[in-house]
C-alpha positions as CSV (number, residue, x, y, z in Angstrom):
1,X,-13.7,39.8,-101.1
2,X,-16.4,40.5,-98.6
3,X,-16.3,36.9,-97.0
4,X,-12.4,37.6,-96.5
5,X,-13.0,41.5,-94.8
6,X,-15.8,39.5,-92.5
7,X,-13.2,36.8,-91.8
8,X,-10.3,39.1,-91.1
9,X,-12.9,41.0,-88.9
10,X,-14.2,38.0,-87.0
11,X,-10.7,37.3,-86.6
12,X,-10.0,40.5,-85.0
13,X,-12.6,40.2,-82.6
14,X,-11.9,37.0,-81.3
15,X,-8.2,38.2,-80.6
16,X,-9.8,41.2,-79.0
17,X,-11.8,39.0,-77.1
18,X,-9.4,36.6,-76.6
19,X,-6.7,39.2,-74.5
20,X,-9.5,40.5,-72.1
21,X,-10.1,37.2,-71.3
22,X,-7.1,36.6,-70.3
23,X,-6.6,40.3,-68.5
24,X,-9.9,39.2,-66.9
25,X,-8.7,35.8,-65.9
26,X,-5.1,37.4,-64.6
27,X,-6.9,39.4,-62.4
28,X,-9.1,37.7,-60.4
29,X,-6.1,35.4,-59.9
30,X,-4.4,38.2,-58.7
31,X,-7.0,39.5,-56.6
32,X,-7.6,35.7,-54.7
33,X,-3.6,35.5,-54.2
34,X,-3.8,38.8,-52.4
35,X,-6.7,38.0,-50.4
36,X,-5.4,34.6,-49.3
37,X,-1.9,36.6,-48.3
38,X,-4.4,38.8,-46.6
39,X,-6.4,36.7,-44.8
40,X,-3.2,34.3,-43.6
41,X,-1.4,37.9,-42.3
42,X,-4.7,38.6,-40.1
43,X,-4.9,35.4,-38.7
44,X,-1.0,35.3,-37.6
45,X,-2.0,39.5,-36.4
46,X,-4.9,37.8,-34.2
47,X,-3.3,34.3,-32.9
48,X,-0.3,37.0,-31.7
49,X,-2.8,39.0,-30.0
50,X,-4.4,36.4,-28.7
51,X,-0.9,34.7,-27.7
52,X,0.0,38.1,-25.8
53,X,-3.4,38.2,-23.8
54,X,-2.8,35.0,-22.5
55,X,0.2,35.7,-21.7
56,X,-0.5,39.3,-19.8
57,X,-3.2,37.0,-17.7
58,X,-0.7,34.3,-16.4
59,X,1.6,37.2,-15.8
60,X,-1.0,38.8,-13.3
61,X,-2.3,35.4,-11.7
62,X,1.3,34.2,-11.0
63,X,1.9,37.6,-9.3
64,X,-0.7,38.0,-7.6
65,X,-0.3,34.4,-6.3
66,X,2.7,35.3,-4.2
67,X,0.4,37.7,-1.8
68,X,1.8,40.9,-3.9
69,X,-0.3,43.6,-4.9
70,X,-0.3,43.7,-8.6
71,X,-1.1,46.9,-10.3
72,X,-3.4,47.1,-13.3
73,X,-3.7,50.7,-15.2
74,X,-5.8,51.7,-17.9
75,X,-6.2,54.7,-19.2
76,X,-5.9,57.5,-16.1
77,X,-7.2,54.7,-14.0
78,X,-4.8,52.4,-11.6
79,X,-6.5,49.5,-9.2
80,X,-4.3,46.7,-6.6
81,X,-5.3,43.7,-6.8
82,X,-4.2,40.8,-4.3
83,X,-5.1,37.0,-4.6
84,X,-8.5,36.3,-2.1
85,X,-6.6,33.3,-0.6
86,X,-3.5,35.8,0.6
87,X,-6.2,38.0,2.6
88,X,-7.2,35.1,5.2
């Protein structure tokens, strides 16, 4: 009688043990699926950034190329600039 109550308890335990494994295991799936998501949505955030910087530069060069003044604000603060090679 005892060797079945230590069975049935032994048994027990290794369900026990057995579903926070697999709780344990779902989550740090769960957790590397988000991070990976994470880490692919920063990375399209920064190449955009990136993207629009480059793009805001060309923007001013190619202006500034046809001997206009191009105006460049930030913050409270606005400055003209003018290609050198349209001052000679």
């Amino acid at each position: 009688m005892t060797e079945e109550k230590s069975y049935k308890k032994l048994k027990i335990i290794t369900i026990i043990l057995s579903v926070f494994l697999l709780i344990s295991i779902s989550y740090i799936i769960l957790d590397k699926y988000f991070q990976v998501q994470q880490r692919e949505q920063f990375i399209a955030y920064q190449q955009g950034y990136n993207e629009g910087y480059a793009q805001a530069i060309i923007q001013i060069v190619q202006q500034a190329s046809t001997c206009q003044q191009v105006p460049l604000i930030v913050g409270n603060s606005t400055m003209n600039i003018i290609a050198v090679n349209c001052l000679k």
